[in-house]
C-alpha positions in Angstrom: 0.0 0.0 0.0 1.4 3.3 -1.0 2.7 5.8 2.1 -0.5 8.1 0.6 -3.0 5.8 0.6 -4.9 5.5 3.9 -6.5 2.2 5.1 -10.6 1.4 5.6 -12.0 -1.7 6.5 -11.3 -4.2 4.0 -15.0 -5.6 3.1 -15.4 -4.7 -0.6 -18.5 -3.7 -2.3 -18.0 -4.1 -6.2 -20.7 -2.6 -7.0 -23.1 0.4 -5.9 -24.3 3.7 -7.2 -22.9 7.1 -6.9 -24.7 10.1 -6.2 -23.2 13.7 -7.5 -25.2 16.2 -5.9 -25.2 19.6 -7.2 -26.6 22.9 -5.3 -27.9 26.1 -5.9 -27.5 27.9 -2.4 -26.7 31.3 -1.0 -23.3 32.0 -1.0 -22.4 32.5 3.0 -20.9 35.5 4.1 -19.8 34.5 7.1 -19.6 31.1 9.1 -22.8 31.3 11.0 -24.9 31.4 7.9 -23.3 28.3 6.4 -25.5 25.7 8.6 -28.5 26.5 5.8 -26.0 25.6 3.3 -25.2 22.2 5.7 -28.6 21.3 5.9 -29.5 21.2 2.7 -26.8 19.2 1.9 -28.2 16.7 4.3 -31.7 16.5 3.0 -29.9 16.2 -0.5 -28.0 12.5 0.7 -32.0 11.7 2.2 -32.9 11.8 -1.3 -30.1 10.2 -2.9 -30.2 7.1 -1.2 -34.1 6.9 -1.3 -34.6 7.6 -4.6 -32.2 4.7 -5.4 -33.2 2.3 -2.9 -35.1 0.4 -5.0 -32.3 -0.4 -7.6 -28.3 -0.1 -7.4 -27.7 1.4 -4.0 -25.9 4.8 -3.0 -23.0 4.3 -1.5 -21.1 6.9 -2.5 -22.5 10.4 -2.6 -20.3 14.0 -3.7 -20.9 17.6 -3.3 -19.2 20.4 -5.6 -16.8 23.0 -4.6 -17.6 26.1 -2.4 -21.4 23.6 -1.5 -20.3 25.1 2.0 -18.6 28.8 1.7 -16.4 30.4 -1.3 -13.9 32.6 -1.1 -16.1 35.5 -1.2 -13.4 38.2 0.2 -10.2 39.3 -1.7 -7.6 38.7 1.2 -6.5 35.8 3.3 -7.2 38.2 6.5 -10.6 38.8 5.4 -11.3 34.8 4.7 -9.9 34.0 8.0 -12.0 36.4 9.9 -15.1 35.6 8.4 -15.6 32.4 6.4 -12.6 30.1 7.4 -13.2 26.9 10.0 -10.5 24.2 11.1 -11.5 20.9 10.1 -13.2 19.1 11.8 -16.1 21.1 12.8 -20.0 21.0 13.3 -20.2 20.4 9.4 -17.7 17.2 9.1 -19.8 16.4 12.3 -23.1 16.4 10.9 -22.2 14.6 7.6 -20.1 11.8 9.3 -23.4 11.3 11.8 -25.2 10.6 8.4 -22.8 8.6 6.8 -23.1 6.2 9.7 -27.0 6.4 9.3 -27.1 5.1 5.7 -23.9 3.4 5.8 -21.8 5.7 3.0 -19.2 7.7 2.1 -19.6 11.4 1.6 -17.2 13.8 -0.3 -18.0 16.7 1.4 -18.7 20.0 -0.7 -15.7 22.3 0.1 -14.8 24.4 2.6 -12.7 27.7 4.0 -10.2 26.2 6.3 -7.3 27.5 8.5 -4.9 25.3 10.4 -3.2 25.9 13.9 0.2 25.0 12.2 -0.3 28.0 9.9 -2.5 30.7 11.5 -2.5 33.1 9.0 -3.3 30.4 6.1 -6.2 29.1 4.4 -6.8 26.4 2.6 -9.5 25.1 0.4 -10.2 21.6 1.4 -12.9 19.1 0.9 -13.3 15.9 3.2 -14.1 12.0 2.7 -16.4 11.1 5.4 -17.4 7.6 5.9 -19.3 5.7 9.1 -15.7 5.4 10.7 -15.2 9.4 10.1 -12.7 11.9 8.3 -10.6 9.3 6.0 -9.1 11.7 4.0 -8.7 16.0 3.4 -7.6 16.7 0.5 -6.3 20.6 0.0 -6.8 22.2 -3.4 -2.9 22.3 -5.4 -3.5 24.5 -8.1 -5.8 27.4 -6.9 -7.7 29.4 -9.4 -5.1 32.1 -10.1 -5.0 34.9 -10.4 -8.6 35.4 -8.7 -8.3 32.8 -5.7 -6.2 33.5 -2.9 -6.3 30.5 -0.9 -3.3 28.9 -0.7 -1.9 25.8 -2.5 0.0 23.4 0.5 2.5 22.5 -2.5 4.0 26.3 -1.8 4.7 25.4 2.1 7.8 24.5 3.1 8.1 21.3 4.3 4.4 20.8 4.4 4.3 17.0 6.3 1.2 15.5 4.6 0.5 13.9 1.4 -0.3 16.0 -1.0 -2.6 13.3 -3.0 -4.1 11.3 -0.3 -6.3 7.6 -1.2 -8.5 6.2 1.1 -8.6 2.4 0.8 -12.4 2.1 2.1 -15.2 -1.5 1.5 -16.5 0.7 -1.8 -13.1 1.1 -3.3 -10.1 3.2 -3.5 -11.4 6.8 -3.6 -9.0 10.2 -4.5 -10.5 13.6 -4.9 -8.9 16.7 -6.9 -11.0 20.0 -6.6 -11.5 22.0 -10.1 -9.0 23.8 -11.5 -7.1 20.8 -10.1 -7.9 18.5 -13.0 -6.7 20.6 -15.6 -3.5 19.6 -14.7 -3.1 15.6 -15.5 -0.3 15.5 -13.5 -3.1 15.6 -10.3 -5.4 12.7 -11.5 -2.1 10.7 -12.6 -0.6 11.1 -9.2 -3.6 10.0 -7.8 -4.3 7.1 -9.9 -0.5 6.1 -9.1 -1.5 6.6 -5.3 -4.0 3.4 -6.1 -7.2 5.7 -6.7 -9.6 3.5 -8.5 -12.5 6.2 -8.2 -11.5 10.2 -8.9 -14.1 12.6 -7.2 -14.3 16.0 -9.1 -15.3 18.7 -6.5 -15.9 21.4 -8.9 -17.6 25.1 -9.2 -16.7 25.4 -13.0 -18.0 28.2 -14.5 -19.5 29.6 -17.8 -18.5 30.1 -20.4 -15.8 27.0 -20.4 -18.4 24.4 -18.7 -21.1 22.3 -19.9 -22.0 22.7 -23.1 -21.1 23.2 -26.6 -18.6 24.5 -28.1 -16.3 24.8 -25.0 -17.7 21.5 -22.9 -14.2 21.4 -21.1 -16.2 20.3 -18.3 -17.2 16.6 -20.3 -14.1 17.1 -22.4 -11.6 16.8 -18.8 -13.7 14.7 -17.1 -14.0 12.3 -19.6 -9.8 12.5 -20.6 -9.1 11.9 -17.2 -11.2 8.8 -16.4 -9.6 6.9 -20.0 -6.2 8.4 -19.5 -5.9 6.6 -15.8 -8.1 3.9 -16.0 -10.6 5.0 -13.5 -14.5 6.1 -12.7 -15.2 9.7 -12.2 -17.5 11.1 -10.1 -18.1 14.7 -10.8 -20.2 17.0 -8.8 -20.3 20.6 -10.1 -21.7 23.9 -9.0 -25.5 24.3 -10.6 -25.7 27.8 -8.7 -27.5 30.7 -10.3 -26.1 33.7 -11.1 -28.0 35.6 -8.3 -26.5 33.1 -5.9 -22.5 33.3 -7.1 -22.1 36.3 -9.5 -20.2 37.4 -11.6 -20.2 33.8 -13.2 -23.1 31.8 -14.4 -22.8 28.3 -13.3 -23.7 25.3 -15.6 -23.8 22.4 -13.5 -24.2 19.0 -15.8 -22.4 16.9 -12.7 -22.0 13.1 -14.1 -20.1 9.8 -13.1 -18.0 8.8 -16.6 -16.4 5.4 -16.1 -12.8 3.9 -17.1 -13.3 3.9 -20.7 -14.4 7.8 -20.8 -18.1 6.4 -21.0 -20.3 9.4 -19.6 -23.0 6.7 -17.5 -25.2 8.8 -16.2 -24.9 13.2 -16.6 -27.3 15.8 -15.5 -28.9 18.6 -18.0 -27.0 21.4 -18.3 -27.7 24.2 -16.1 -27.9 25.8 -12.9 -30.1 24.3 -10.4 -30.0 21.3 -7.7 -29.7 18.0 -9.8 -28.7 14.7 -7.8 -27.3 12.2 -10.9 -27.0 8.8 -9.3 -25.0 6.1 -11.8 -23.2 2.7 -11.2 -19.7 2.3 -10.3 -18.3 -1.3 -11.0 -14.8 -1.7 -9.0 -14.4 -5.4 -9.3 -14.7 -4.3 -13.6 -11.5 -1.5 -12.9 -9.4 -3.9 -11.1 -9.9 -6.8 -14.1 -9.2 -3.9 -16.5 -6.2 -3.2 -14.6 -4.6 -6.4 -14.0 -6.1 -7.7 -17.4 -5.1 -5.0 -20.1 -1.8 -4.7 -22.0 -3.0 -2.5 -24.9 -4.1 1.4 -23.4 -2.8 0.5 -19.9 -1.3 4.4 -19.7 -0.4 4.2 -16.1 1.9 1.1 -16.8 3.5 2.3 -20.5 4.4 5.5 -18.8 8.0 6.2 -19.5 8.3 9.0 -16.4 11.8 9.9 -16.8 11.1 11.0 -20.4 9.7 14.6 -19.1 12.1 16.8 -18.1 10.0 19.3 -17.8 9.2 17.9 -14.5 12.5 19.2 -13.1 12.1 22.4 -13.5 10.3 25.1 -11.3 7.6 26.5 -12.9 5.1 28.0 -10.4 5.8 30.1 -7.7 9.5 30.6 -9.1 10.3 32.3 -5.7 9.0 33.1 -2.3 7.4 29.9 -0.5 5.9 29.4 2.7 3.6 30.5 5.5 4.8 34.3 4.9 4.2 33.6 1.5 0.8 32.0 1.6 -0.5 34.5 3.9 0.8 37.4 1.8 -1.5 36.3 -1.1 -3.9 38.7 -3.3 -5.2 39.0 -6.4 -1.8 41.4 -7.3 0.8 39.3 -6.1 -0.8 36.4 -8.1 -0.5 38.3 -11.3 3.1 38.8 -10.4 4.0 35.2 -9.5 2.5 34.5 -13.0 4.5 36.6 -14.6 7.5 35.6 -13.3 6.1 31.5 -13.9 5.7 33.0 -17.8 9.6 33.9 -17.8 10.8 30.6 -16.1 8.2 28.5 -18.8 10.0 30.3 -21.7 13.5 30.3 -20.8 13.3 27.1 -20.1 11.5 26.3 -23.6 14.5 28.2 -25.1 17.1 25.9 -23.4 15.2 22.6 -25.3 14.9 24.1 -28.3 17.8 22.8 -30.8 18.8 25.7 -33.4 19.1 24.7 -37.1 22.1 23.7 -38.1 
């Protein structure tokens, strides 16, 4: 087992169905009102797992990104004062109590959170809750710069914990990423070489790149990364209306897509709650695994063929808590300029000149 993947009890289910629950709530502008948002989300699993009672059961059910608070406010001081929680709290409370109630796992929607070992940061972070409590947190690595100024735990100095935690749990091996996250196949890769056999996609993806023709990145990503590693999605995104999370409309269109990039079940396009419930077949992703020789990407990769990998691209200078803290729209715009100069120059030093 890798050193990121954490341990569940061992009783497998091969077989269930997955819930990806989108919401259309007020966005919170500070941490007492985000209990309305909590609630909802618990009447949400209620229906999920009753609605499919009858036929594959829910065991599995996700929440898109900022489901419980966004980073509303344009500095780290105002996000900690406000919005930003340590995890756990009443909400990780609440959702493990109904996980043990119906006997699931919950990828919790995510959430502001600050940390003793770095009081004046904040993360973005998103929980897997099952019966037996917090398994995993996973931290958002690639924040939406320039706009989000969260920080990413990659740019703390020796930050202890896996960046890409796994949780081995009875309904599979489960890794999440959060949005902007899986634009980078480096994430879901990492991941999938972490053992995840099912990739959770906490997501707020916005207009006018989401759901729907002719950008669709949402389908386009989802769907890349699930054939790419071998792997189910499950893909919750936000279905908030405008009035709700301005200045962005938000498309929704959450969906479960399995190994093969097979979309298996997909909401309509739009904002709006939606709960898309769709099978997820582990026993059918491990014979894959072990079975395949032909499109088995994660065992044809040839790793030390990338330099690129070597090279620091972003934040080219100033890491850690003073760092992280420091963060604002500005200094993100300059940090990207300066990742702009490193990309190129080192683009130059690859490139061979004709002869």
């Amino acid at each position: 087992m890798s050193p990121s993947t954490i341990a569940a009890e061992p009783r497998l289910i091969t077989r269930y169905a997955a819930a990806a629950c989108q919401t259309d709530l007020p966005n919170p502008l500070h941490r007492r009102d985000m209990q309305a948002n909590t609630d909802r989300m618990l009447g949400m699993i209620d229906a999920a797992v009753a609605g499919s009672a009858p036929f594959l059961p829910v065991r599995l059910v996700v929440f898109p990104e900022f489901a419980h608070a966004a980073p509303v406010f344009a500095t780290t001081g105002e996000l900690i004062e406000k919005l930003a929680l340590p995890v756990p709290n009443e909400h990780t409370d609440r959702l493990e109590r109904k996980a043990r109630e119906h006997d699931i796992y919950i990828q919790s929607g995510s959430m502001l959170e600050v940390d003793p070992r770095w009081p004046r940061v904040v993360f973005n972070t998103t929980c897997l809750i099952g019966p037996e409590g917090i398994l995993y947190k996973y931290r958002k690595v690639n924040p939406w710069i320039p706009y989000e100024v969260h920080a990413s735990p990659h740019d703390i100095d020796d930050y202890p914990d896996p960046l890409f935690p796994v949780a081995d749990t009875p309904i599979g091996r489960i890794g999440c990423a959060i949005c902007y996250d899986w634009l980078f196949p480096e994430v879901l890769r990492q991941l999938a070489a972490n053992g995840a056999e099912v990739l959770i996609r906490v997501s707020a993806y916005m207009d006018p790149w989401g759901a729907t023709e002719p950008m669709n990145w949402w389908t386009l990503v989802n769907r890349c990364r699930a054939l790419e590693n071998t792997a189910y999605v499950v893909a919750a995104n936000q279905g908030a209306s405008l009035r709700h999370y301005p200045p962005y409309s938000w498309p929704g269109g959450s969906q479960i897509v399995d190994y093969d990039g097979r979309p298996v079940a997909e909401a309509s396009p739009g904002p709006g709650e939606r709960i898309v419930v769709g099978p997820v077949d582990i026993g059918a992703v491990r014979h894959e695994r072990e079975t395949r020789r032909g499109h088995h990407m994660l065992a044809h990769l040839r790793t030390e063929a990338y330099p690129v990998y070597g090279r620091t691209r972003y934040p080219p200078a100033a890491r850690g808590e003073a760092h992280a803290a420091a963060l604002s729209y500005e200094r993100n715009n300059e940090l990207i300029e300066q990742a702009k100069r490193q990309t190129a120059a080192g683009a130059t030093a690859f490139v061979t000149a004709p002869r």
